[in-house]
N, C-alpha and C positions, 0 to 999 in steps of 0.2 A: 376399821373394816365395817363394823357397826352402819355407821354413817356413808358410806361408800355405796353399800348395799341400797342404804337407801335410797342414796341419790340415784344411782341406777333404774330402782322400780318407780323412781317420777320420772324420769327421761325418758322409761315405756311407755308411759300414760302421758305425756307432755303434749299430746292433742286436747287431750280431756282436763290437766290443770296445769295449762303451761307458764301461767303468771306463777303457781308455786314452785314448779320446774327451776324456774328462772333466780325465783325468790332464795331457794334453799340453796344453791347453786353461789349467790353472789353470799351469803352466810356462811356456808362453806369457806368459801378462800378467804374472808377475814376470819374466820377459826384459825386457820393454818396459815396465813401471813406469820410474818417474823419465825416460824415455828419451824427449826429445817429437820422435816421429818415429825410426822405424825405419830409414828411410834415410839419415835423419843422423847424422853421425858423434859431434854435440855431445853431452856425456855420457856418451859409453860407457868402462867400465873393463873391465878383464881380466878381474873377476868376471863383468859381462852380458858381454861374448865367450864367455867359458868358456860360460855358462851359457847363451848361443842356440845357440855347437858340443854341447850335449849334447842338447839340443830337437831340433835336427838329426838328431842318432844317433840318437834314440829314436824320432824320425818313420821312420827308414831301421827301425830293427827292429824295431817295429810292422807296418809295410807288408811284411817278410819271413818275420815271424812267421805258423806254418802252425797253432800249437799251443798258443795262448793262453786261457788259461783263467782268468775273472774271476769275481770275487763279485756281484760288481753284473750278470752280464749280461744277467739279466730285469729292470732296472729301467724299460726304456724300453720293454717289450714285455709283460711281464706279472709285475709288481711284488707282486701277491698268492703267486706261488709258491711259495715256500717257506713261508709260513703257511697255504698248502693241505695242502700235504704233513703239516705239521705237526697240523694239525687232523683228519689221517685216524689219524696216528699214536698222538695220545693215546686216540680213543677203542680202537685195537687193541691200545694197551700195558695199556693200563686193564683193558681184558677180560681179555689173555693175556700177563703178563710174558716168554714163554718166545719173543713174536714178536717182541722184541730181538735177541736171538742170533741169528734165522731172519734179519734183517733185515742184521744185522752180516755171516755169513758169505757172504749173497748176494752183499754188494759184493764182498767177498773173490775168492768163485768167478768171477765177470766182469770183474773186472781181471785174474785170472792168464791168460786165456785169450782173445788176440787184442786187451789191452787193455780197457781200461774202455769198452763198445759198448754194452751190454743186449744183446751175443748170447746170452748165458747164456735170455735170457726167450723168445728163439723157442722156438715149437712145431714140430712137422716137417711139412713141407708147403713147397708153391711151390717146390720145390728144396733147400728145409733140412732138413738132420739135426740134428736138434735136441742140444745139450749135455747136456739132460735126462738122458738114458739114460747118459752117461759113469759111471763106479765110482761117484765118488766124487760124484754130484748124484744119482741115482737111489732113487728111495724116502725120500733123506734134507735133499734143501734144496728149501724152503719160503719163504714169503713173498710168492710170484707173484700171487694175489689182493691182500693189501694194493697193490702195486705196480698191478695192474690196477682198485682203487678210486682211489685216488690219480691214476692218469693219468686217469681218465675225470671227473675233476671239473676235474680242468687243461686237459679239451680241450674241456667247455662255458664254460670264462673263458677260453682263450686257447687256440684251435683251431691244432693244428700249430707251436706254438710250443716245447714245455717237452719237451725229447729223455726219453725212458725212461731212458735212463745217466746223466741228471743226479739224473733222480726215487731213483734206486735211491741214489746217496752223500748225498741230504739225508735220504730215510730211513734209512740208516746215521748218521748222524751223528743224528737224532731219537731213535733206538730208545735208542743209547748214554746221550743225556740224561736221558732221561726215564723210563728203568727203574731209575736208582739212588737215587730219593730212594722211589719206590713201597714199595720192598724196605723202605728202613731207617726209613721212616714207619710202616707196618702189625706190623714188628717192635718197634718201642718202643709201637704203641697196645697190642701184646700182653704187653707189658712190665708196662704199666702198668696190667694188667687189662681190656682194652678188648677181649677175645676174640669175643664175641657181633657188636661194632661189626663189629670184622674182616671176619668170617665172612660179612657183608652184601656182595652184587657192587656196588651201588651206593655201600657207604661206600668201597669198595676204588676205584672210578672217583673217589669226592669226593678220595681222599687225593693220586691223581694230578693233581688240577689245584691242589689248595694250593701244590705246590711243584715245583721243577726242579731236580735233582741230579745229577750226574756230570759227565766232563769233555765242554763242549762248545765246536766250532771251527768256521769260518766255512769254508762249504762252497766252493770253486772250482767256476765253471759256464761251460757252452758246451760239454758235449760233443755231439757227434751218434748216431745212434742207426746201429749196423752194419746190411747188407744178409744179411747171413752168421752161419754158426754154424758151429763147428768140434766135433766131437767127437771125432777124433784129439788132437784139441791137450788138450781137457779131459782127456783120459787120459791125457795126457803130463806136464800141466804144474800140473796141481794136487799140493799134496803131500798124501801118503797119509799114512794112521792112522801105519804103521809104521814111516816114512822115521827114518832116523837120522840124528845133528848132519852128517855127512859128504855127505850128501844133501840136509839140508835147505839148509844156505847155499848152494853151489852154483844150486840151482834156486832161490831169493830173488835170485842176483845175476843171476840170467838176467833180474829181473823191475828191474833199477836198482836192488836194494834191498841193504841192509847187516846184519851181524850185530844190529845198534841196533835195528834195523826188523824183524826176525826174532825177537827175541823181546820186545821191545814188542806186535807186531801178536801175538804167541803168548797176549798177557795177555786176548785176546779172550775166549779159554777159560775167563774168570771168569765165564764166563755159558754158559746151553745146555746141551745133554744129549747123549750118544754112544749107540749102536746097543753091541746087546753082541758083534755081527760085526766092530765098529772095535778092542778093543780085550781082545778075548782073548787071541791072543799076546801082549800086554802081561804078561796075568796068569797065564799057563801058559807059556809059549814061554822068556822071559826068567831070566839067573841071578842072585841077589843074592846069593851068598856072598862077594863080593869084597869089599862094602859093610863099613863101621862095626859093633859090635854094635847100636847103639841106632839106627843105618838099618836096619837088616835086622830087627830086631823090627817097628819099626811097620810096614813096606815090608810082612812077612809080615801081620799083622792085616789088613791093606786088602786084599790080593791075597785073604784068605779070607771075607772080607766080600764081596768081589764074584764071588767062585767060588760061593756060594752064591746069585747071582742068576742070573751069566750059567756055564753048565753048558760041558763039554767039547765039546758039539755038542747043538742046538736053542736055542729060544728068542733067534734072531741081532737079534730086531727090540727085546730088551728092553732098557729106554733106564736110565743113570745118570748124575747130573750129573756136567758137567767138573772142577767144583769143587764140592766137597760138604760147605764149609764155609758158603758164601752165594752157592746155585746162581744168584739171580735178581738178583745185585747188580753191578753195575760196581763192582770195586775190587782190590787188588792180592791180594787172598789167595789168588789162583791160583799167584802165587812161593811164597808159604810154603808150599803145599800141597807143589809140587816140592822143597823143601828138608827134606819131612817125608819122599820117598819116593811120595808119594801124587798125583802125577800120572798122568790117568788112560790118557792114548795113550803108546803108545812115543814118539812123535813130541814129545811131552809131555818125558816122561820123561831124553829123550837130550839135555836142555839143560843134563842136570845130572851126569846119571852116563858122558857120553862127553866131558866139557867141564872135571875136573873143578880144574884150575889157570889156566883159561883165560878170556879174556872173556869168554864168552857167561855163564861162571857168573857169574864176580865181575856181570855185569848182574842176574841173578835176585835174588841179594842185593842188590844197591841196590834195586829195586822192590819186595824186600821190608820192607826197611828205610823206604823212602821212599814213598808212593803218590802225594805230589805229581811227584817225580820221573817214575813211571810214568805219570802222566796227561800230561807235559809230552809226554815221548817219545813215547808213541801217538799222540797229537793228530798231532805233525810225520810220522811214520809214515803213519798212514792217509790225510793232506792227500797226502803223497809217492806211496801207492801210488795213490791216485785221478789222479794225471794218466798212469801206465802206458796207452803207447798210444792215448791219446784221438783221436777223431775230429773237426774242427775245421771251420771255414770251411765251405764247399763239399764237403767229403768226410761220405758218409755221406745219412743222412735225420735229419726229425726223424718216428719212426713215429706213426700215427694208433691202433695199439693195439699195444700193447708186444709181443704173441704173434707178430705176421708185420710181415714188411715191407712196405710201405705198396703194392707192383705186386701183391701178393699177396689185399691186401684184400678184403671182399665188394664187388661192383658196380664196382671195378676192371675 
């Protein structure tokens, strides 16, 4: 009866966790397989005891759990979602491979700051001060229209259903997909002399749907969408261009997260462009004569390489890639790049040259050695920071447009 009950008060809520609905449900009927009659004693072994006290527990912390976040949890409410999302995202990557990285460090900036919520996407108004204007969002993170196409196609199929904070990690985890085979597709048609083809926005959109390349992972869903936005917090809790190894772990553990996950989530940096405002003390500020001879030559060539873009003052908006071997690719040569010197933030930089007997290094070299390796780590990384802080159940909203919170709306 016990367990009956249970399963009952998950089948009420099996909008809210219906992968456990489902879960406890197929656990159930091998409890009571071979078993004719539940309240009979005839047939039961240790195994089904054991295994109805653990349906039991699972029912107990299901029902206790505040912060459950399933794959499946529009399957009973709106099962097109993530091939909506998906569908917005290839025609934006198609156009602009560069709205991956815009897409990847959104999720980034909205989980450091109060949790994975979509506060990052309020505008200011009804009470909010918007994250926008923080340092390090201001002028430079992007994405907010994709995210405001994508939800407005999710709220003509599935009105008040599908949270913004959910929309924003399946488009991080879309952009990741789907911007590395683009990259190393259009690079072999040019290979192969196929330059002219290239050159075409329509061949460059066909090359995107032949194929699907980089590492991709099955998003967690159910979060809710915040009522709030913090822009003290964004200024505190995001890390900056210039943070050093000694700063950056510290504020990663503040966030649950580990050395692993710090510079894993750092390999993000194989994709996207920097402001030349993020990363001049990099190139002026910093001393390499400590370094190797054969670090400090090429360390010198790249430091003059981009002193002749980004100057001692002016020109702070002018953009270089983070990785300037294959700006537009998911893949690991953002390590080697660090092992050449040639990282381009200090923040970059200090994984290698403040680290340098220590874990975080020996990490750089495995990813650089390995990109399986690194694609394994990231994947478990970015699943990890995406449940930072989520808003679950009954907390929160699910917003009707990702800019205000739904008291705020027009005709509210």
């Amino acid at each position: 009866m016990v367990v009956t009950a249970c399963l009952l008060k998950e089948k009420k809520k099996k909008n809210t966790y219906p992968g456990m609905y489902k879960f406890l449900t197929e656990l159930f009927l091998a409890a009571s397989s071979h078993v004719p009659g539940m309240d009979s004693t005839r047939g039961f072994s240790l195994t089904k005891i054991l295994l109805v006290a653990l349906l039991m527990l699972l029912c107990a912390m299901a029902q206790a759990s505040g912060q459950t976040l399933d794959p499946y949890y529009y399957g009973g409410t709106c099962p097109m979602a993530e091939s909506i999302v998906r569908e917005v995202m290839q025609v934006e990557v198609a156009r602009d491979p560069l709205v991956a990285a815009q897409l990847l460090r959104l999720h980034f900036h909205d989980c450091f700051v109060l949790g994975c919520d979509a506060s990052v996407l309020l505008d200011d108004g009804g009470g909010v001060v918007s994250e926008k204007g923080a340092v390090a969002n201001a002028g430079s993170l992007r994405g907010f229209d994709v995210i405001d196409r994508a939800k407005a196609l999710l709220e003509v199929a599935c009105p008040l259903t599908v949270s913004c904070a959910d929309v924003i990690a399946i488009a991080a985890r879309d952009a990741v997909l789907l911007v590395s085979f683009l990259a190393g597709l259009i690079q072999l048609l040019m290979i192969l002399g196929f330059g002219d083809f290239v050159e075409d926005i329509e061949a460059r959109r066909f090359t995107m749907f032949c194929y699907r390349g980089g590492p991709n992972w099955e998003v967690h869903l159910g979060r809710r969408d915040s009522l709030k936005a913090s822009l003290s917090e964004a200024n505190q809790m995001i890390p900056a261009p210039n943070f050093t190894l000694q700063m950056l772990i510290p504020n990663f553990e503040s966030h649950g997260l580990n050395i692993i996950d710090l510079v894993a989530l750092s390999g993000s940096h194989t994709m996207g462009r920097a402001r030349c405002l993020s990363f001049r003390s990099r190139i002026y500020g910093q001393q390499v004569d400590e370094q190797p001879p054969d670090y400090y030559r090429r360390e010198t060539v790249f430091r003059r390489i981009l002193r002749s873009i980004c100057p001692t003052s002016g020109r702070d908006a002018a953009l270089i890639p983070l990785d300037t071997q294959t700006p537009a690719w998911f893949d690991n040569r953002y390590f080697h790049n660090l092992l050449r010197g040639e990282g381009l933030l200090e923040s970059d930089d200090a994984l290698v040259s403040e680290d340098d007997d220590g874990a975080v290094r020996r990490l750089v070299h495995a990813y650089a050695a390995d990109p399986e390796l690194f694609f394994r780590d990231f994947v478990r990384s970015i699943v990890k920071m995406g449940s930072i802080g989520v808003l679950t159940g009954d907390q929160g909203e699910v917003r009707r447009n990702c800019r205000r919170p739904n008291y705020a709306q027009p005709g509210r």
